[in-house]
C-alpha positions as CSV (number, residue, x, y, z in Angstrom):
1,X,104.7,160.7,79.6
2,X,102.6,158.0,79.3
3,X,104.8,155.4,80.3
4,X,105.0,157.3,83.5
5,X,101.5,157.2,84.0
6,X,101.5,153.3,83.0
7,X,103.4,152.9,85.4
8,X,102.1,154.8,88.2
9,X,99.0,152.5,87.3
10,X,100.9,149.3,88.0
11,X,102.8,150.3,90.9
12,X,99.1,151.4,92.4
13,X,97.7,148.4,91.6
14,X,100.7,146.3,93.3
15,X,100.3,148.5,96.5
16,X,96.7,148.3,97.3
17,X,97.1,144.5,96.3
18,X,100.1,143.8,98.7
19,X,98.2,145.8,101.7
20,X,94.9,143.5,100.9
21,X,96.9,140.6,100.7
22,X,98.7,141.6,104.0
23,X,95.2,142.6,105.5
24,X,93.6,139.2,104.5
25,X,96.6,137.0,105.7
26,X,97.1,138.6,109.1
27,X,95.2,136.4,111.9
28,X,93.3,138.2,114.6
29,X,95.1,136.9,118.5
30,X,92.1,135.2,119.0
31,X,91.7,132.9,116.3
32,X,95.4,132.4,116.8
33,X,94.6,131.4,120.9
34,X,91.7,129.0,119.3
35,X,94.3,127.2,116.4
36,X,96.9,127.0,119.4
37,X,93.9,124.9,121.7
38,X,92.3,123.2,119.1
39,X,96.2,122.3,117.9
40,X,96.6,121.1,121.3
41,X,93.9,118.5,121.5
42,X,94.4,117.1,118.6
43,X,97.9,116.4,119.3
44,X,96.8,115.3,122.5
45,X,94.7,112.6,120.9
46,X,96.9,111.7,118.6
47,X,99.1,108.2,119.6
48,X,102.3,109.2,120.9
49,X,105.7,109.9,119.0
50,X,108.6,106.9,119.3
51,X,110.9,108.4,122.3
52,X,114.3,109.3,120.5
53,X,116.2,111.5,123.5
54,X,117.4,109.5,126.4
55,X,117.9,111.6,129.5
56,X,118.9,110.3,133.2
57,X,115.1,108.9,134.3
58,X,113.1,108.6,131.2
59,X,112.9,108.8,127.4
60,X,111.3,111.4,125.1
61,X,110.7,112.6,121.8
62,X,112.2,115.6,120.4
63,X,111.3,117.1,117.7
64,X,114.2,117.8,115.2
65,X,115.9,121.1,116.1
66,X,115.2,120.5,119.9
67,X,118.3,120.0,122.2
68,X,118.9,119.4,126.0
69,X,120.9,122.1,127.3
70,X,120.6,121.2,131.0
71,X,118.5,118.4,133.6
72,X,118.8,118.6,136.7
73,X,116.1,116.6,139.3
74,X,112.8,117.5,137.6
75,X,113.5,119.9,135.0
76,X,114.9,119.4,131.5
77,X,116.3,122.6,129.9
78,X,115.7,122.9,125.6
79,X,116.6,125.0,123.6
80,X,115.4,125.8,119.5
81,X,116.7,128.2,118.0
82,X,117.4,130.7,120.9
83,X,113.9,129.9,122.2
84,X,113.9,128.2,125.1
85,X,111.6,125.3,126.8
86,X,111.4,124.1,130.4
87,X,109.9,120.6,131.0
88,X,109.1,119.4,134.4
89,X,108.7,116.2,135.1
90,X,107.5,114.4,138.2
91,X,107.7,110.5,138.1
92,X,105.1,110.3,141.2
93,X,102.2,111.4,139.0
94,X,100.4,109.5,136.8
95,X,99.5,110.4,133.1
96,X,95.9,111.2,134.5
97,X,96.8,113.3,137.4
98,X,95.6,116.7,136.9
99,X,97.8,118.4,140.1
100,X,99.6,120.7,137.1
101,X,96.2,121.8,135.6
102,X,94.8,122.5,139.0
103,X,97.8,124.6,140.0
104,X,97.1,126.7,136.7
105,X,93.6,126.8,137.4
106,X,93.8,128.7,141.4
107,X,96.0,131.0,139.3
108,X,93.6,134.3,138.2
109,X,95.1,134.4,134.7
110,X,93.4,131.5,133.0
111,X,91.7,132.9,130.2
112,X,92.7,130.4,128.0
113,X,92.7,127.2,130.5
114,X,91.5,124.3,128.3
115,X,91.6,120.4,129.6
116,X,91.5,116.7,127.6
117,X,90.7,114.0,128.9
118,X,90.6,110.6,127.8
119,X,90.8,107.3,129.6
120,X,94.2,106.5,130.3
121,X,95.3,110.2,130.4
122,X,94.5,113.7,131.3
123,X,96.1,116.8,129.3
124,X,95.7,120.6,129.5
125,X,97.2,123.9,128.2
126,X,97.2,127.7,129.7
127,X,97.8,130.5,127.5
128,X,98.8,134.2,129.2
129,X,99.2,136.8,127.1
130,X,102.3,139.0,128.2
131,X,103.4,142.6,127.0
132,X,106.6,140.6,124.6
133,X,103.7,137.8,123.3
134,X,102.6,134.9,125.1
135,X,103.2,132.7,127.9
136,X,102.2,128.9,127.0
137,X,102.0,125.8,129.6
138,X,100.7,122.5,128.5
139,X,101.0,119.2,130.4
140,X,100.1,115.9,130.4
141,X,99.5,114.6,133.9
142,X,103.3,115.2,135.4
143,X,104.7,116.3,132.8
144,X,105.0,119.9,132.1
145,X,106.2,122.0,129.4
146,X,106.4,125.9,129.5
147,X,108.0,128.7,126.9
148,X,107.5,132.0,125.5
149,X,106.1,132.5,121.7
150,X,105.3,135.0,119.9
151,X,101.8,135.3,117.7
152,X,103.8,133.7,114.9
153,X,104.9,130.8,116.5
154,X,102.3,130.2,118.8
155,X,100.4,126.9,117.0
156,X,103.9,125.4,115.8
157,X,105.5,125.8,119.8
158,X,102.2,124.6,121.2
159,X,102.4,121.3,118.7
160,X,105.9,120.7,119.1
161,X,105.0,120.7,123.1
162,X,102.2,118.8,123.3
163,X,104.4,115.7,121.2
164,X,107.2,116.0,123.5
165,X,104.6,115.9,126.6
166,X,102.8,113.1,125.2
167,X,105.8,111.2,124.7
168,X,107.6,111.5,128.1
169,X,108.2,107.4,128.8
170,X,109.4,107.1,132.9
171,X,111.8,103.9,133.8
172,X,110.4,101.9,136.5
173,X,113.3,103.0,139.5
174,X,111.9,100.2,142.0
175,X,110.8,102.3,144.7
């Protein structure tokens, strides 16, 4: 009998202690949004990652687990792990146009619309939230990068973006 009751005690104890634990570690969706921006500039700032993907007009960096699944003109299709990544590029733009964060700005859904700027460059990202999570686009001038993540995943996908936006490296075509 009173190992039952011992135990009782301890099996209490571990259950309020797992839901406080689970309590205290879970992030509210807006601190999350503010880590995914505040992610975003400073990987913005940061000096851009060695290209180390190849595709038809210009180089890039990937982070690892990142693969091209398709290109065609102006897109680049990736994939990670079943989550998926569309990257548009457009070689007429420079790395301070803002025509990408303009277009996300006449949109009515910009809660989350943040810009950088520095000197040589001009960056931005738009969060939507959507019913399955959210909806991320982040550019630097025009180059833009767009996917679908979940709460979870939010700050690491916005990260991994912003490098592989930062890193985009056109070939001169000689037009």
């Amino acid at each position: 009998m009173k190992f039952e009751k011992t135990g009782l005690v301890v099996i209490s104890f571990l259950f309020v202690f797992l839901i406080g634990i689970s309590i205290w570690s879970i992030q509210p969706k807006e601190e999350v949004l503010a880590n995914a921006i505040e992610v975003a500039e400073q990987q913005f700032a940061l000096e851009s990652k060695v290209q180390n993907k190849q595709v038809e007009n210009f180089s890039l960096y990937l982070p690892e687990g990142y693969k091209v699944e398709e290109q065609n003109n102006s897109n680049l299709l990736l994939n990670k792990e079943e989550k998926r990544f569309i990257l548009f590029y457009n070689e007429l733009e420079t790395q301070t146009s803002r025509l990408n964060y303009e277009a996300a700005k006449e949109s009515n859904n910009h809660k989350w619309l943040e810009a950088f700027e520095e000197k040589e460059r001009f960056g931005y990202i738009n969060i939507k939230e959507r019913e399955e999570g959210f909806e991320v686009e982040l550019g630097v001038g025009g180059v833009k990068v767009t996917t679908r993540s979940s709460k979870e995943d939010l700050v690491g996908d916005v990260a991994d973006m912003m490098d592989i936006a930062n890193s985009i490296a056109y070939e001169e075509t000689g037009a």
